[in-house]
PyMOL Python script that loads the backbone (N, CA, C, O; Angstrom):
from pymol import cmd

cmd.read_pdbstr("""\
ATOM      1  N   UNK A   1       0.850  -1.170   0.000  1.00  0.00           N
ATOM      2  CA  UNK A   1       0.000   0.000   0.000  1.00  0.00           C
ATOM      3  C   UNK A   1       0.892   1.228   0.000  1.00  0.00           C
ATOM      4  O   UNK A   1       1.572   1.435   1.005  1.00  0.00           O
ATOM      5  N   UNK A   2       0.950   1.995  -0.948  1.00  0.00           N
ATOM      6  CA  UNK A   2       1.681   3.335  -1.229  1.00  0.00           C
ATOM      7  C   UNK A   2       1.293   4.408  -0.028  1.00  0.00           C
ATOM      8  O   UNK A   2       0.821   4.167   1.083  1.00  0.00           O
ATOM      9  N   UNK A   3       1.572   5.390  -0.495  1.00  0.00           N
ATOM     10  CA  UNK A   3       1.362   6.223   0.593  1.00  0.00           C
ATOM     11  C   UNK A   3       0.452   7.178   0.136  1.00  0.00           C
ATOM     12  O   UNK A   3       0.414   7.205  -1.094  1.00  0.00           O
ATOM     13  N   UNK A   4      -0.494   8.182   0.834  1.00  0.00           N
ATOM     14  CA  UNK A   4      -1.512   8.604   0.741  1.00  0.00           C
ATOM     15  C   UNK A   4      -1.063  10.060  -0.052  1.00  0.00           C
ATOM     16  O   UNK A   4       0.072  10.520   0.070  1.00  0.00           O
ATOM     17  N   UNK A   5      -1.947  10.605  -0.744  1.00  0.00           N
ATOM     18  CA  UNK A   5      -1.551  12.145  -1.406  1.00  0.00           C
ATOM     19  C   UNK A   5      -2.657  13.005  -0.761  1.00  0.00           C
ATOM     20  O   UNK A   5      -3.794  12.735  -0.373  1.00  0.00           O
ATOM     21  N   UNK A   6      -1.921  14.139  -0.784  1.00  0.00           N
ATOM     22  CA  UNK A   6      -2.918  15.319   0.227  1.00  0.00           C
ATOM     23  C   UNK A   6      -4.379  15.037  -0.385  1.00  0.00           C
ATOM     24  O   UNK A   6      -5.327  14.871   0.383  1.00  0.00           O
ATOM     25  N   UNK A   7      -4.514  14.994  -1.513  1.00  0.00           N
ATOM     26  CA  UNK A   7      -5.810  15.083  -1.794  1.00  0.00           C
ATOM     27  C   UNK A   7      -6.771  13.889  -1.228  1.00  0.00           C
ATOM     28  O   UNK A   7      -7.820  14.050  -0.604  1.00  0.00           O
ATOM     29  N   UNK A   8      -6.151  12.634  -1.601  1.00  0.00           N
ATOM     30  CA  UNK A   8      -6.475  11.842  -0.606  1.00  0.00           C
ATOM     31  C   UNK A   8      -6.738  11.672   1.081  1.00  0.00           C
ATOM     32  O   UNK A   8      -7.445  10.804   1.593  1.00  0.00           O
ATOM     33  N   UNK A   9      -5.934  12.799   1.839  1.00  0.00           N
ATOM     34  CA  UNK A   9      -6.282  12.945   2.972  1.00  0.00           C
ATOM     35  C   UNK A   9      -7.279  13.839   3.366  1.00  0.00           C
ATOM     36  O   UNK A   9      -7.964  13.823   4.389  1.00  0.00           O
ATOM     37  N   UNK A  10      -7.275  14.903   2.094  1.00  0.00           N
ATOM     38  CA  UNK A  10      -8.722  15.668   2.269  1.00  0.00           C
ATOM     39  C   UNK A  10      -9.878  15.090   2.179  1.00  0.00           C
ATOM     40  O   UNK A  10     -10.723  15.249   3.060  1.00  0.00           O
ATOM     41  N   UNK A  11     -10.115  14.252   0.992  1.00  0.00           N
ATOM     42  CA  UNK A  11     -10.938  13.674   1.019  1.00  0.00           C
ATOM     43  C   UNK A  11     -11.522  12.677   2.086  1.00  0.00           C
ATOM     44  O   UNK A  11     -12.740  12.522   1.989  1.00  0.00           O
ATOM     45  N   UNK A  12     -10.999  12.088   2.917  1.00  0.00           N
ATOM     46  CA  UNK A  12     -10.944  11.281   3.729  1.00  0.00           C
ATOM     47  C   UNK A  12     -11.436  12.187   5.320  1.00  0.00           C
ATOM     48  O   UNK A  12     -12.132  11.845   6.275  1.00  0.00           O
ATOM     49  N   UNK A  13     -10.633  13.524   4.971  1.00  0.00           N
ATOM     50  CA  UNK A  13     -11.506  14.416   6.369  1.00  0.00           C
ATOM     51  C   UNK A  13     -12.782  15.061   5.802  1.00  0.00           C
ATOM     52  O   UNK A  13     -13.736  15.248   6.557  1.00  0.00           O
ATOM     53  N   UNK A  14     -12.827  15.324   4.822  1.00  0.00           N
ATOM     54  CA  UNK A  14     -13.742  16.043   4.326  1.00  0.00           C
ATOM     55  C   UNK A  14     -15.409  15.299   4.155  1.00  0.00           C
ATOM     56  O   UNK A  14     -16.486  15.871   3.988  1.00  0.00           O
ATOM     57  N   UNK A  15     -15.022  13.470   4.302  1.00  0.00           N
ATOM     58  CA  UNK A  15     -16.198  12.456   4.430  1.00  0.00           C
ATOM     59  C   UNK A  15     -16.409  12.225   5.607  1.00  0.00           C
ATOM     60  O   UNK A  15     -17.526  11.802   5.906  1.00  0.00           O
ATOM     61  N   UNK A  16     -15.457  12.417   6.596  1.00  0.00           N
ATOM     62  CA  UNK A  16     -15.313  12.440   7.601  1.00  0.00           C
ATOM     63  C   UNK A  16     -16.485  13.368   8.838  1.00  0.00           C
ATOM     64  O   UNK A  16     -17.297  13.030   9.699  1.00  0.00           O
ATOM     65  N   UNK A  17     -15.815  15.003   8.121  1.00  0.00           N
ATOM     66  CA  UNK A  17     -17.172  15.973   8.148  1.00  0.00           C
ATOM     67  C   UNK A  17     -18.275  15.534   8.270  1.00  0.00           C
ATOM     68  O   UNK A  17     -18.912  15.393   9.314  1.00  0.00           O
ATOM     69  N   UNK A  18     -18.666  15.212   6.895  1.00  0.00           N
ATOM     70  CA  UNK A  18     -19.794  15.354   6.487  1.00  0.00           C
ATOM     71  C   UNK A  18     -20.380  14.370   6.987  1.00  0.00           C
ATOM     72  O   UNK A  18     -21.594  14.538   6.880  1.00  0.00           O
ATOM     73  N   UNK A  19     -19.988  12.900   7.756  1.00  0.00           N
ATOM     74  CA  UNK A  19     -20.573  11.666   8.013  1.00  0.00           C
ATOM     75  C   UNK A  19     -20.971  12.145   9.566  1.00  0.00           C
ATOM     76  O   UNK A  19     -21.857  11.494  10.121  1.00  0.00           O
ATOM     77  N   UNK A  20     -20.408  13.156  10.228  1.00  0.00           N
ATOM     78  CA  UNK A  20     -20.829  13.158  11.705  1.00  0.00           C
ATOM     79  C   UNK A  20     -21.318  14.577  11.542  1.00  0.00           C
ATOM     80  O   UNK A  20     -21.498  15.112  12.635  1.00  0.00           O
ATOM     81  N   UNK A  21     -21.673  15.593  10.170  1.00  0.00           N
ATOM     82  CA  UNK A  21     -22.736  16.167  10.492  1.00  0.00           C
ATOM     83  C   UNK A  21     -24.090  15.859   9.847  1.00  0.00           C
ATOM     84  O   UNK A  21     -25.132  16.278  10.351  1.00  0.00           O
ATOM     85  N   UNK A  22     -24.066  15.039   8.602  1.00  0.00           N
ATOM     86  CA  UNK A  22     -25.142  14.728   8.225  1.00  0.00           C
ATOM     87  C   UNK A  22     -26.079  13.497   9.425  1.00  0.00           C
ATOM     88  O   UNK A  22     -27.275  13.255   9.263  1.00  0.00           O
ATOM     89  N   UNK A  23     -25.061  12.728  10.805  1.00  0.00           N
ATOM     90  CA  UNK A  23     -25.827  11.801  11.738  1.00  0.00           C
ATOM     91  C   UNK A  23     -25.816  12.925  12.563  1.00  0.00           C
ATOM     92  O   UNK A  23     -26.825  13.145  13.231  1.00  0.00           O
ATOM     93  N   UNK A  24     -25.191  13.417  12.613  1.00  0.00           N
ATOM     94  CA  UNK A  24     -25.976  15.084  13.894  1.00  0.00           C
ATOM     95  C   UNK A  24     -27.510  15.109  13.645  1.00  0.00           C
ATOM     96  O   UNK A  24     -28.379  14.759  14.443  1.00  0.00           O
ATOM     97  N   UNK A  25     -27.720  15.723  12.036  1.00  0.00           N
ATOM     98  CA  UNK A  25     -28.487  15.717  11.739  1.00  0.00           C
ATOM     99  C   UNK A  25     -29.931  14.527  12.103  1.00  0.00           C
ATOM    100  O   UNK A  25     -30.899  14.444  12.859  1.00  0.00           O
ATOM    101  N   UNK A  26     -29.548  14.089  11.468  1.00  0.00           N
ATOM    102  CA  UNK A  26     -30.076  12.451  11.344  1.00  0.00           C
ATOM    103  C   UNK A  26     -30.994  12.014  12.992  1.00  0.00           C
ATOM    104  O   UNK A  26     -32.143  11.632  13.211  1.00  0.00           O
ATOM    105  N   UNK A  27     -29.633  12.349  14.022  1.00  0.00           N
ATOM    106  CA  UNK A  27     -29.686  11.732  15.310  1.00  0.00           C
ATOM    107  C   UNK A  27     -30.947  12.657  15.888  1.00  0.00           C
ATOM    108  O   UNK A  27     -31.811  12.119  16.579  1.00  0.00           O
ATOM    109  N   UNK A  28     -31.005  14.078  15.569  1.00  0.00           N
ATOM    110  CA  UNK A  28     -31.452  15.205  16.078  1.00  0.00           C
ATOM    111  C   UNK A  28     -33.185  14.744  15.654  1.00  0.00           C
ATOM    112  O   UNK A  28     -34.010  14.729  16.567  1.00  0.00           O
ATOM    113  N   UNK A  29     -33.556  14.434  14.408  1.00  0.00           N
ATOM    114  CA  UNK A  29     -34.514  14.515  13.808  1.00  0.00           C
ATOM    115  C   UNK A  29     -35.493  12.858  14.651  1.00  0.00           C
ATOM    116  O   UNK A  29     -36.666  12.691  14.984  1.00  0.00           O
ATOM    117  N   UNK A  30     -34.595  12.202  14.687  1.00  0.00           N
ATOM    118  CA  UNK A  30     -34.995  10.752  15.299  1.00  0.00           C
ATOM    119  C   UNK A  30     -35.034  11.141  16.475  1.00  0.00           C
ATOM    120  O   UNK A  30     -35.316  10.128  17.115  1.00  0.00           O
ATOM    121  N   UNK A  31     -34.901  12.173  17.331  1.00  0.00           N
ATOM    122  CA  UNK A  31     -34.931  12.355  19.021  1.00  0.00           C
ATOM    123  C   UNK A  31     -35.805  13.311  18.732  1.00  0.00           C
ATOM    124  O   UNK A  31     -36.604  13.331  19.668  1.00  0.00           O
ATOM    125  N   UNK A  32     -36.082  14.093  17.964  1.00  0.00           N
ATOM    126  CA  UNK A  32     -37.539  15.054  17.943  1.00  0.00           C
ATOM    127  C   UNK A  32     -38.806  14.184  18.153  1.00  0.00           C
ATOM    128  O   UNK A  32     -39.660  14.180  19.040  1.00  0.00           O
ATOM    129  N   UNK A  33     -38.572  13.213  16.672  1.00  0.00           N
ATOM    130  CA  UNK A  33     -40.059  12.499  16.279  1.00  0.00           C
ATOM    131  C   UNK A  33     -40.503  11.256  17.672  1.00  0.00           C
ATOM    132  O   UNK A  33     -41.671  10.950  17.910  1.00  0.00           O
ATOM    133  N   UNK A  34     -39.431  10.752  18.362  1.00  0.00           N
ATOM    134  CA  UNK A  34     -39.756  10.250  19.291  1.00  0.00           C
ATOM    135  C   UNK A  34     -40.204  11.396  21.051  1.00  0.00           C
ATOM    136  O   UNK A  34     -41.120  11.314  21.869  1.00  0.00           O
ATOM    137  N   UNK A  35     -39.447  11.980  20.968  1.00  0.00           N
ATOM    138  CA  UNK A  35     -39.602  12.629  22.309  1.00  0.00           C
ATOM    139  C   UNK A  35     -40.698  13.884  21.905  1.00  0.00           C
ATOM    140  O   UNK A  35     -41.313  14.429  22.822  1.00  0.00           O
ATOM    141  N   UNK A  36     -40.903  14.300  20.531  1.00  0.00           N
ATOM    142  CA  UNK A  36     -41.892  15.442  20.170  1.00  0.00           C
ATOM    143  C   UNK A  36     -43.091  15.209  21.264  1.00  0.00           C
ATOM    144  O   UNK A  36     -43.519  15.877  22.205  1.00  0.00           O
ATOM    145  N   UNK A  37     -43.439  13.899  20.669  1.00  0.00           N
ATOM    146  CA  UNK A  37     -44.763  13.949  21.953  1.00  0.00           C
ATOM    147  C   UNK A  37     -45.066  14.455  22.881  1.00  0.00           C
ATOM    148  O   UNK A  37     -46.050  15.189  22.976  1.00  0.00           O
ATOM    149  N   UNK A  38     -44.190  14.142  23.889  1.00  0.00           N
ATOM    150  CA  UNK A  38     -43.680  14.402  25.135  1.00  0.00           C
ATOM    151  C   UNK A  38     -43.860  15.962  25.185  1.00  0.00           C
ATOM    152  O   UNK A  38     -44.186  16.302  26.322  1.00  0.00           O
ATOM    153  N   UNK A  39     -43.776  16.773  24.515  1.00  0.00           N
ATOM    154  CA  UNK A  39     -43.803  18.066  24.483  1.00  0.00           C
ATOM    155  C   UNK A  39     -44.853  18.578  23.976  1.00  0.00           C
ATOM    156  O   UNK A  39     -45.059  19.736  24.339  1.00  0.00           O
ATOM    157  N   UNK A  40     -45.647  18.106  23.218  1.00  0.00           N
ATOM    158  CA  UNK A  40     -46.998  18.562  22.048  1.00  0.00           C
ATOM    159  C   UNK A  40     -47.655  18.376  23.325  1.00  0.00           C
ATOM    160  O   UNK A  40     -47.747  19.369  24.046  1.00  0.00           O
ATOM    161  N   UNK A  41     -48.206  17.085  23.797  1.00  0.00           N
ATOM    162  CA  UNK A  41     -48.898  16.743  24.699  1.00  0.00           C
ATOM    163  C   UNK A  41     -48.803  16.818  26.176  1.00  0.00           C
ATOM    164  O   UNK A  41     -47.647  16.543  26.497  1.00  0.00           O
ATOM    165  N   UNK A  42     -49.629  17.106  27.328  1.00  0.00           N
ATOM    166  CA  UNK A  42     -49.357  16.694  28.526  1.00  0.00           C
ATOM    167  C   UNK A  42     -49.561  15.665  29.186  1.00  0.00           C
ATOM    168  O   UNK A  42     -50.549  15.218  29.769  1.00  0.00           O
ATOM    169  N   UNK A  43     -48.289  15.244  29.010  1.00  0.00           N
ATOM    170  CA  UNK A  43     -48.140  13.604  29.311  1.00  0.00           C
ATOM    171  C   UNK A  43     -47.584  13.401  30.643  1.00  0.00           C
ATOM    172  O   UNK A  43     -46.974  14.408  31.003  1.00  0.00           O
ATOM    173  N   UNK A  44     -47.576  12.516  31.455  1.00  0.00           N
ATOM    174  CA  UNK A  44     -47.321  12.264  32.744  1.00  0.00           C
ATOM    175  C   UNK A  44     -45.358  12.219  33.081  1.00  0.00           C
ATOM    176  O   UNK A  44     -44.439  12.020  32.285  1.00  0.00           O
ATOM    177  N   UNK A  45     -45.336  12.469  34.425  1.00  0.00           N
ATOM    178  CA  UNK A  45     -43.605  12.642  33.876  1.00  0.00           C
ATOM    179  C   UNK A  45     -42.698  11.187  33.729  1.00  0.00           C
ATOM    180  O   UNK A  45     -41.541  11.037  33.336  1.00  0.00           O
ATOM    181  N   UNK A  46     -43.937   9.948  34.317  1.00  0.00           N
ATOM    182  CA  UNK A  46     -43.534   8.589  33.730  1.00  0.00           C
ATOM    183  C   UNK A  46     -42.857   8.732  32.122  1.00  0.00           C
ATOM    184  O   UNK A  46     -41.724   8.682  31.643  1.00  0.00           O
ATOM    185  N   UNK A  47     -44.287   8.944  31.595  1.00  0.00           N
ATOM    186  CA  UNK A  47     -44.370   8.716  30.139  1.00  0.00           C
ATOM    187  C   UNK A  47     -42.715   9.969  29.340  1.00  0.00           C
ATOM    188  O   UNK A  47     -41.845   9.723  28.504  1.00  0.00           O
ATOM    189  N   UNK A  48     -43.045  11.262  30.207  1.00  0.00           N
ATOM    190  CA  UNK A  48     -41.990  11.951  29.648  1.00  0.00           C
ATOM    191  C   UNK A  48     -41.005  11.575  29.430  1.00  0.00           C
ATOM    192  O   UNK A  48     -40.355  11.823  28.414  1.00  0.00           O
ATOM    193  N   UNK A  49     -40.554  10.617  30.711  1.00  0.00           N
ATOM    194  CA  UNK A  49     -39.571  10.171  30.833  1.00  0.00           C
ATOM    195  C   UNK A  49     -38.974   8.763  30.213  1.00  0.00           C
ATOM    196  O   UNK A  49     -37.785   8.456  30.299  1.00  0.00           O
ATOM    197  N   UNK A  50     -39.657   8.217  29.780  1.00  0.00           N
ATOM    198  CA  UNK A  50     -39.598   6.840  29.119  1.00  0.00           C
ATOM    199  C   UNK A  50     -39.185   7.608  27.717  1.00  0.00           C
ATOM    200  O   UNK A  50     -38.091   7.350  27.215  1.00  0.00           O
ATOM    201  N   UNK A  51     -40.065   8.544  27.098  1.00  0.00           N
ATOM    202  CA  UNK A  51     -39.935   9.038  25.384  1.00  0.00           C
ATOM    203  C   UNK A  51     -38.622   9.845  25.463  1.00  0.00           C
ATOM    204  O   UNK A  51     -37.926  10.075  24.475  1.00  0.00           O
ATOM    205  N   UNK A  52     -38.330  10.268  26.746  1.00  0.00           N
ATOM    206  CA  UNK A  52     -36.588  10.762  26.262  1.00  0.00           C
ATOM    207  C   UNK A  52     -35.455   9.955  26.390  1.00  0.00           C
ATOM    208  O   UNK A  52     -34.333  10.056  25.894  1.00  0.00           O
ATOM    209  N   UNK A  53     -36.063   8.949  27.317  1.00  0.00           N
ATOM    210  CA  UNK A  53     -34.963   8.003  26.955  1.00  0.00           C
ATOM    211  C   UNK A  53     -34.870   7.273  25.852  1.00  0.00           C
ATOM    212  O   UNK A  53     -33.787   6.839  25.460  1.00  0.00           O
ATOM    213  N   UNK A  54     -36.071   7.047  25.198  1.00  0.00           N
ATOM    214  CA  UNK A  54     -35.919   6.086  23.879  1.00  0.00           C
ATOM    215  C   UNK A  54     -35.748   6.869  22.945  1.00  0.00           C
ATOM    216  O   UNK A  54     -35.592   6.332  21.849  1.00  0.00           O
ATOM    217  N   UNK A  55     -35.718   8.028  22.984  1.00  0.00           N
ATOM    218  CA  UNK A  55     -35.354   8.994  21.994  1.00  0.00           C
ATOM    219  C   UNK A  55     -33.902   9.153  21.705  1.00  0.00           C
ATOM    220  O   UNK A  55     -33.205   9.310  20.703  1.00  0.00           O
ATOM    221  N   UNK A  56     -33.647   8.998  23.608  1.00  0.00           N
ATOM    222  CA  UNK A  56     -32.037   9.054  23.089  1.00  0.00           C
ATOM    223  C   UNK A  56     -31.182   7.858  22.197  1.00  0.00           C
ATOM    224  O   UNK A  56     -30.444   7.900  21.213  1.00  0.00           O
ATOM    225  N   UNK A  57     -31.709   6.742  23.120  1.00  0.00           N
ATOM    226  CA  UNK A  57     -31.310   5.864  22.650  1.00  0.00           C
ATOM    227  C   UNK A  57     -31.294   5.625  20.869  1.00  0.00           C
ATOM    228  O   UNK A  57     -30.294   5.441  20.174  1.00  0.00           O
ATOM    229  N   UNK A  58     -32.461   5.683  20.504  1.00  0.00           N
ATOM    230  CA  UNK A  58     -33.238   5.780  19.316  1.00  0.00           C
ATOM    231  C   UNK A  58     -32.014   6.569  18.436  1.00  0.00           C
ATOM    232  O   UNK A  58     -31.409   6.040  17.503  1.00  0.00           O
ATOM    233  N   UNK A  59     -31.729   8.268  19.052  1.00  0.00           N
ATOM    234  CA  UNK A  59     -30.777   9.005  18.122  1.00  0.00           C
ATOM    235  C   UNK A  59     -29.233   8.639  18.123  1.00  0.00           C
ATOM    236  O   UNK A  59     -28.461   9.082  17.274  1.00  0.00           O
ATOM    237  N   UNK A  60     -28.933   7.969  18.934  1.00  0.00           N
ATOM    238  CA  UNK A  60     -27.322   7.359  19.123  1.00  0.00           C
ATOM    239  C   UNK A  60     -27.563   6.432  17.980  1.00  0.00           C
ATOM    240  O   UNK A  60     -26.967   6.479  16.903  1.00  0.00           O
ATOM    241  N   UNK A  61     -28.277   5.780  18.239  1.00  0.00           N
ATOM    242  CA  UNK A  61     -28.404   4.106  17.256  1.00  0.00           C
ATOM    243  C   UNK A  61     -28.285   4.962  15.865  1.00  0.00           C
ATOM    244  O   UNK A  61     -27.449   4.698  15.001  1.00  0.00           O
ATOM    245  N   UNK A  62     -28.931   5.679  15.801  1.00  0.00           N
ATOM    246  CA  UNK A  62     -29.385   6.794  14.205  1.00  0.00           C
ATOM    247  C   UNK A  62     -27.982   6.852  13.818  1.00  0.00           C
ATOM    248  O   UNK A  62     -27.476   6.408  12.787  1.00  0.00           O
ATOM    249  N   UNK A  63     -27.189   7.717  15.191  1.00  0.00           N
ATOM    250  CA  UNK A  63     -26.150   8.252  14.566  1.00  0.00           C
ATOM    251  C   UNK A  63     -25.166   7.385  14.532  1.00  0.00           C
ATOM    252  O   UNK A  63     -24.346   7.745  13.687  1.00  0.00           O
ATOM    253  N   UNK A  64     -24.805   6.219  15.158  1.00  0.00           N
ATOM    254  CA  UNK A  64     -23.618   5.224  14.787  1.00  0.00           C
ATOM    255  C   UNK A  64     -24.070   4.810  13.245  1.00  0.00           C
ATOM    256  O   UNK A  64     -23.393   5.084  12.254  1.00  0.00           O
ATOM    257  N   UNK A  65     -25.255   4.148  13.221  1.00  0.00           N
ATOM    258  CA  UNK A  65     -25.771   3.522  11.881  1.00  0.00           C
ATOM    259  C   UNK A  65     -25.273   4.643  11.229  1.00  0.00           C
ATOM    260  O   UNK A  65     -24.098   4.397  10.957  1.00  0.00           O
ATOM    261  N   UNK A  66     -25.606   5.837  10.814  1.00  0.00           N
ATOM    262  CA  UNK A  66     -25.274   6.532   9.892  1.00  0.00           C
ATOM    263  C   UNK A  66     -24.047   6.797   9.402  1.00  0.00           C
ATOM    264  O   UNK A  66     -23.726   6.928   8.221  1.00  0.00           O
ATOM    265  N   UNK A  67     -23.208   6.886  10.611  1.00  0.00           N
ATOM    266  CA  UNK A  67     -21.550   7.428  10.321  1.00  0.00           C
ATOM    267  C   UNK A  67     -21.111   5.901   9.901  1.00  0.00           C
ATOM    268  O   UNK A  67     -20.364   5.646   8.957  1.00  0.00           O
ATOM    269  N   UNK A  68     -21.539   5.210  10.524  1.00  0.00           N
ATOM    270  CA  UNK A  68     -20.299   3.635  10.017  1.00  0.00           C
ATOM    271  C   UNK A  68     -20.879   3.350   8.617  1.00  0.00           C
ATOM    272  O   UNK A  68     -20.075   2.946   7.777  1.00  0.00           O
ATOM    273  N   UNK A  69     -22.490   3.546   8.161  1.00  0.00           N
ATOM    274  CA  UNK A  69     -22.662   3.090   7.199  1.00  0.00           C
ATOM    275  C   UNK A  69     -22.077   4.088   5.855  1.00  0.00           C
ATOM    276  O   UNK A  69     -21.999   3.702   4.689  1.00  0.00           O
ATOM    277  N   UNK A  70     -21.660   5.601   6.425  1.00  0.00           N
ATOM    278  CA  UNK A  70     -21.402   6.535   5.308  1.00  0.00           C
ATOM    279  C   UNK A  70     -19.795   6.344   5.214  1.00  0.00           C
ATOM    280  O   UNK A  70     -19.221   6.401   4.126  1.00  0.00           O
ATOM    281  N   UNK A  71     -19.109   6.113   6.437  1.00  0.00           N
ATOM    282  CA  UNK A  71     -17.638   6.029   6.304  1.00  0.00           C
ATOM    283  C   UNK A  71     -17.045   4.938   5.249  1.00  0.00           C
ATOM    284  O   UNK A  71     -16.307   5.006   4.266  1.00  0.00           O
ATOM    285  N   UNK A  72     -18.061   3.401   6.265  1.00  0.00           N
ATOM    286  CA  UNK A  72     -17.825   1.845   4.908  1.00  0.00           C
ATOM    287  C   UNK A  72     -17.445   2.107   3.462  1.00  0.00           C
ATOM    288  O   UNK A  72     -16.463   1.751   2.811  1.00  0.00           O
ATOM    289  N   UNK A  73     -18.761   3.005   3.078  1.00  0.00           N
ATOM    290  CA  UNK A  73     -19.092   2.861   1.874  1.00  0.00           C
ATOM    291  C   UNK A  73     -18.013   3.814   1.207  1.00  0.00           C
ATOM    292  O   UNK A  73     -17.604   3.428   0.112  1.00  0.00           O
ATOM    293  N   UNK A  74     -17.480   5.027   1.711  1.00  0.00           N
ATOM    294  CA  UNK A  74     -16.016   5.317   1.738  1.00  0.00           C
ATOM    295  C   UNK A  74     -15.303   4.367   1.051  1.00  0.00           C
ATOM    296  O   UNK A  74     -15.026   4.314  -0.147  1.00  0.00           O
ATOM    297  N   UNK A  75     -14.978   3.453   2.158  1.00  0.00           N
ATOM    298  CA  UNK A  75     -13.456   2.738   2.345  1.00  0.00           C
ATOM    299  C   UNK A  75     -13.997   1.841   1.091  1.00  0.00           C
ATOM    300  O   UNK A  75     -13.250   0.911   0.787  1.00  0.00           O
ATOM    301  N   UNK A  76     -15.165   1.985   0.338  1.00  0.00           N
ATOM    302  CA  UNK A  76     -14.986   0.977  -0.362  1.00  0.00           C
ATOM    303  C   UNK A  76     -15.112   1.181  -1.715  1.00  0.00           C
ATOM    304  O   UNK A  76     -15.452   0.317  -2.523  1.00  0.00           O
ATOM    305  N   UNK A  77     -14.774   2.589  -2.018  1.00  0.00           N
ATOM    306  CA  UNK A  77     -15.295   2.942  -2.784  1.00  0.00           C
ATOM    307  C   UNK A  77     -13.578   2.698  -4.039  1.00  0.00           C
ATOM    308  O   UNK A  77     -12.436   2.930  -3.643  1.00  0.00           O
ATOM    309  N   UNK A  78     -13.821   2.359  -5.023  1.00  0.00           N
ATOM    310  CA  UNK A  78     -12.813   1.796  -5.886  1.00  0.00           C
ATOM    311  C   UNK A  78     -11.391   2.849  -5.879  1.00  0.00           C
ATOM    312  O   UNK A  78     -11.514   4.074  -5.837  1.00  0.00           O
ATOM    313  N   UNK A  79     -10.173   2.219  -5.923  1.00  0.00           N
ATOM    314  CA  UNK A  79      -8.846   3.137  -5.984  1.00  0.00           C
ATOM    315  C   UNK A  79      -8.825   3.352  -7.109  1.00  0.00           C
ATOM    316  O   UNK A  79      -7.609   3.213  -7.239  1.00  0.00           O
ATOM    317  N   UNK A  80      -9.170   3.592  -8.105  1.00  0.00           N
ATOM    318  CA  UNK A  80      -8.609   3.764  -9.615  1.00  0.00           C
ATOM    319  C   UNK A  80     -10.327   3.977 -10.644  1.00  0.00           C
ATOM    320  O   UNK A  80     -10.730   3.261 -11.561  1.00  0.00           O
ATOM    321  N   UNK A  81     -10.944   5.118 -10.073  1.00  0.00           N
ATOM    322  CA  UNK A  81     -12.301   5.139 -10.955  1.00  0.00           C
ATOM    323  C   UNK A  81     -11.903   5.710 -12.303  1.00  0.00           C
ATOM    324  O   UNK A  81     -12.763   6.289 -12.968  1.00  0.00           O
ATOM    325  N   UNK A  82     -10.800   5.603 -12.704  1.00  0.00           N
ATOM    326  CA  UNK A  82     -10.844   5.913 -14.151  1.00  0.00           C
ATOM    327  C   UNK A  82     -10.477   7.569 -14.461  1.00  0.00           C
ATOM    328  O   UNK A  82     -10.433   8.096 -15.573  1.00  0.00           O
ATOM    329  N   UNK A  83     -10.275   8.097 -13.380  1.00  0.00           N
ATOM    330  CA  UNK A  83      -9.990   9.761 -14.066  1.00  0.00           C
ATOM    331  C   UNK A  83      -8.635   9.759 -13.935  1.00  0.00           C
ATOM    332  O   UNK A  83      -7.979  10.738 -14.292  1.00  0.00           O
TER     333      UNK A  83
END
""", "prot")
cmd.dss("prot")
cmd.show_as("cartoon", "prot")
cmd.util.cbc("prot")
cmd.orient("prot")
């Protein structure tokens, strides 16, 4: 395995970026739609409390799935596409 060229290391931070802000994203939107309730409605502080935890949970899971599945597809993407 040769050694890497700047452009190659940009690229590599630059997917990097974008994989832990597009699951920011991602994580944020999956902890709304679960815990939204909780806030629209007056719900008991049981119930409040159950929808923020599965919310959280819910947006971590979002955001690992997202970054490992955007980084993979990275690492796998062909060395030699022809340009």
């Amino acid at each position: 395995m040769g050694r890497r060229t700047q452009a190659d290391r940009e690229a590599i931070t630059i997917e990097i970026g974008y994989a832990f802000a597009s699951a920011s994203c991602a994580a944020a939107l999956a902890f709304g739609a679960v815990y939204g309730p909780a806030q629209a409605f007056s719900l008991s502080r049981a119930a409040d409390h159950v929808l923020a935890v599965a919310g959280g949970v819910g947006a971590a899971a979002v955001f690992v799935l997202r970054v490992t599945h955007l980084l993979w597809r990275f690492a796998r993407r062909p060395e030699n596409d022809g340009r």
